[in-house]
N, C-alpha and C positions, 0 to 999 in steps of 0.2 A: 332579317329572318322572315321567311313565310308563314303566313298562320296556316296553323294546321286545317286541313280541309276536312268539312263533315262527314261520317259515312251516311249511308240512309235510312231516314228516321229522328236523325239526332237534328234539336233544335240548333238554326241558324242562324249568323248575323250578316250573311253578305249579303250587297247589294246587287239588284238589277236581274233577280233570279227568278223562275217558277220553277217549283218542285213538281216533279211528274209522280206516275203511278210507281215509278222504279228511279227514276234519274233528275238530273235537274238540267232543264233549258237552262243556259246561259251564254253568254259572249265568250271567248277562247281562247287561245293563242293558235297562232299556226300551226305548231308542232304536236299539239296536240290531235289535229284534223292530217296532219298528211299524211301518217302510215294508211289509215282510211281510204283516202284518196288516192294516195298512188296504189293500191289494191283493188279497192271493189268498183271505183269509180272508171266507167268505160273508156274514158282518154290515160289512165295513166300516167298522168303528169299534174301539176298544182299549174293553176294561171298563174298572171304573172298582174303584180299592183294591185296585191290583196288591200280590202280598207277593213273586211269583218269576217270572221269565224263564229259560228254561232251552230251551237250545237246540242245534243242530248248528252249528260255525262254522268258517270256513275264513280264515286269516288269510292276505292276500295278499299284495303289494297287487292288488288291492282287496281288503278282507275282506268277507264275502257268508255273510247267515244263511240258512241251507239250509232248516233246518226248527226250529219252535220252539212250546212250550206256556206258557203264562200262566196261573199262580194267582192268584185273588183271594180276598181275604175274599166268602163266601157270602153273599147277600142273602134280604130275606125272615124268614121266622120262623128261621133259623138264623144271621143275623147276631152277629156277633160270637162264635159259638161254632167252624165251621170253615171251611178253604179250599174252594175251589171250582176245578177246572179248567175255565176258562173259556175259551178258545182254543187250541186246535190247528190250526197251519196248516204247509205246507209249499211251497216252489215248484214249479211243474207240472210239473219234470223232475226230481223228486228220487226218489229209488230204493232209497234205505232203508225198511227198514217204521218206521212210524209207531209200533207196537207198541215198538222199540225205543228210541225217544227217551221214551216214557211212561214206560217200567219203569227207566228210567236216572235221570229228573227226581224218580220215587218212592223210588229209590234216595239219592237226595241229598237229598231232605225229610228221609226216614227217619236219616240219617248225622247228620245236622246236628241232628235231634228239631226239627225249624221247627213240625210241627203233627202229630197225631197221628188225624185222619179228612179224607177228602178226598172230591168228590160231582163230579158231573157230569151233564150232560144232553145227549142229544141228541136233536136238532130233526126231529120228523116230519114237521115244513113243508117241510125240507129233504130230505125220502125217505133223514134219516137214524135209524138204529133200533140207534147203537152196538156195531158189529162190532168197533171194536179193543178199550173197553172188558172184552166180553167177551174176545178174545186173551190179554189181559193179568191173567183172571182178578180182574175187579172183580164186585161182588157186583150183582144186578140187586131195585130197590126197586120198579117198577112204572112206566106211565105216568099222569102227571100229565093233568088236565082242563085246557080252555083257563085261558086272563086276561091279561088284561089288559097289555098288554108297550111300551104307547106310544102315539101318537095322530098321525094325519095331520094338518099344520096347513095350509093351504095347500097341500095335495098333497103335504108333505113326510114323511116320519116320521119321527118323534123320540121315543128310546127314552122309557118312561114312566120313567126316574130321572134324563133330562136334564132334563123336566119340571117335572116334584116341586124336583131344583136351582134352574132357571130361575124358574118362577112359582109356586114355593111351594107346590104342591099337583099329583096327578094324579087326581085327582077326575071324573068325565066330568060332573057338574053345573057345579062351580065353575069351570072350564077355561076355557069357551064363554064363560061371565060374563066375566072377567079378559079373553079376547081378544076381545073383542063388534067385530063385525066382518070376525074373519077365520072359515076354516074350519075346524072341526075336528069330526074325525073318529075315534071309539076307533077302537083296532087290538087285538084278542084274536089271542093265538097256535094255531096246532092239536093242543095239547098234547105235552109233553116224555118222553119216558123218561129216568128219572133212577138213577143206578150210584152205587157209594159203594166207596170204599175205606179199612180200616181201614187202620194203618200200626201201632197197638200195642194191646196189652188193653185198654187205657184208653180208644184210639179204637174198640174194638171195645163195650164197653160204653158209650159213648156215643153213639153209632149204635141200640143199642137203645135207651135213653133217649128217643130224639129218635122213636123210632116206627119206623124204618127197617126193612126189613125184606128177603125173600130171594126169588124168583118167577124162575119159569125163564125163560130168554133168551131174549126174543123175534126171530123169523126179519125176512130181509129185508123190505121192504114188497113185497106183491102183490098187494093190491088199495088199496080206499079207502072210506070210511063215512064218514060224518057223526056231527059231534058238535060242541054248541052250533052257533056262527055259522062255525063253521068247516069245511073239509074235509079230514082228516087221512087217510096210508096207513095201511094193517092189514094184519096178516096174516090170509093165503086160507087158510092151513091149520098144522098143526101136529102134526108126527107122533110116533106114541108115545115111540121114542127119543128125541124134543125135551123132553117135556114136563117135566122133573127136571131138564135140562142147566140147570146154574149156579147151582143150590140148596145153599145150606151151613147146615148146623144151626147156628143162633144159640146164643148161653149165655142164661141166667139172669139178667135184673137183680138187680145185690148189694144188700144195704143202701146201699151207698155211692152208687151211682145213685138208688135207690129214694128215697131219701130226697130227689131232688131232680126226681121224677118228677111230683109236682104243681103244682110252678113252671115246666114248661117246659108241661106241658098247659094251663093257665091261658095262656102266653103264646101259644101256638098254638092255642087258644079265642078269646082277645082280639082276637089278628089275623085270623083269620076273619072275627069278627063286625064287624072295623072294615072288612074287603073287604066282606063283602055290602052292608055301610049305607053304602058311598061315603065315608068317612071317611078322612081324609090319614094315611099311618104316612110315618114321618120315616126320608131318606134311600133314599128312593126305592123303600121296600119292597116295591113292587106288580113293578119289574121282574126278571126272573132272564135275566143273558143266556146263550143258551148257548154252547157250545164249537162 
């Protein structure tokens, strides 16, 4: 039997909580974040190899998640190595910063040791260029180039690792083959800016490791350029004061890293070269969703 949950105000005994001005930061179950998510959140869909929920919540009756962030295992050449913040969303009336629910959720990674480097991206398709990220002082890696992110089937889109799931392969050759008859159509994204956060030495030398690196924060979008099949925002300008904000001197790869520095260049070689030559990577490697 469950214990009965608090409403707010009434003294409490759970663990691993902060009480807010209305709600209470905590850890969550899934089901509680995905009416959320598949509503307010811009993609519509829950990633996929969730490790954490963490959220604002307000125990009623009715209980009601205000706002909440989902980590996943990272996709792509960093699979299996760390988490990913893969959605942040909130309800349209919510009035806490955003800022605070991230730095509370890193707090509780960080208490618990759950993982030790965390990344993010945000979606330029989306005229988003990661302002909380910066807020909350994550480090900025650069923008990503288009790829590949799914494929219109019927007019439909469907992430490229539902794909890969479903028919075994995302492949824009072998696709078409497999569904002969229907439509299908790649979908390239307009490239990400991607943010990393260490959480301890180890995830800070593993972030060098992986090639990551430091580039000053780039400004809201205002304008737009092309690049590949796509149209992406940019920024119209960038002023002197800007050009160093959010730059932090990296250390030194140790031996300890180093020594493992040719095995991960090799796998992120390998998977390159299996993107350019249309070749299936397993578990749906080709998509990165973002937050």
């Amino acid at each position: 039997m469950h214990p009965k949950m608090p409403r707010i105000g009434e003294p409490t005994s759970l663990a691993n909580h902060v009480e807010g001005p209305q709600g209470i930061y905590r850890e969550l179950p899934l089901a509680a974040c995905t009416p959320l998510v598949l509503k307010h959140h811009y993609s519509h869909r829950l990633p996929s190899v969730v490790k954490l929920c963490y959220g604002d919540v307000i125990y009623g009756p009715p209980r009601v998640t205000r706002a909440c962030c989902l980590f996943s295992m990272a996709t792509g050449r960093w699979q299996d190595q760390l988490w990913e913040l893969t959605r942040l969303v909130r309800l349209p009336d919510y009035r806490e910063p955003l800022t605070k629910l991230v730095s509370k959720a890193i707090g509780h990674i960080r208490k618990h040791s759950m993982t030790d480097l965390i990344v993010s991206f945000a979606d330029s398709e989306e005229d988003h260029h990661g302002g909380i990220y910066q807020a909350c002082s994550w480090i900025y890696d650069g923008m990503r180039g288009t790829r590949l992110d799914g494929f219109n089937i019927d007019g439909v889109f469907v992430p490229a690792r539902t794909v890969n799931a479903t028919y075994g392969t995302s492949s824009e050759v072998e696709l078409p083959k497999l569904l002969n008859g229907q439509s299908v159509e790649p979908h390239y994204d307009c490239g990400k800016h991607c943010y990393w956060k260490p959480l301890t030495k180890s995830g800070m030398r593993k972030a060098v490791a992986l090639g990551l690196g430091s580039r000053p924060y780039p400004k809201p979008m205002l304008g737009t350029t092309r690049i590949g099949n796509g149209e992406i925002a940019t920024n119209a300008r960038v002023g002197a004061d800007h050009r160093r904000k959010g730059i932090v001197t990296l250390p030194s790869v140790g031996r300890a890293v180093e020594r493992d520095l040719d095995a991960l260049r090799g796998l992120r070689l390998g998977q390159d070269a299996a993107a350019d030559g249309g070749l299936d990577l397993p578990n749906g490697a080709k998509e990165n969703p973002g937050s």
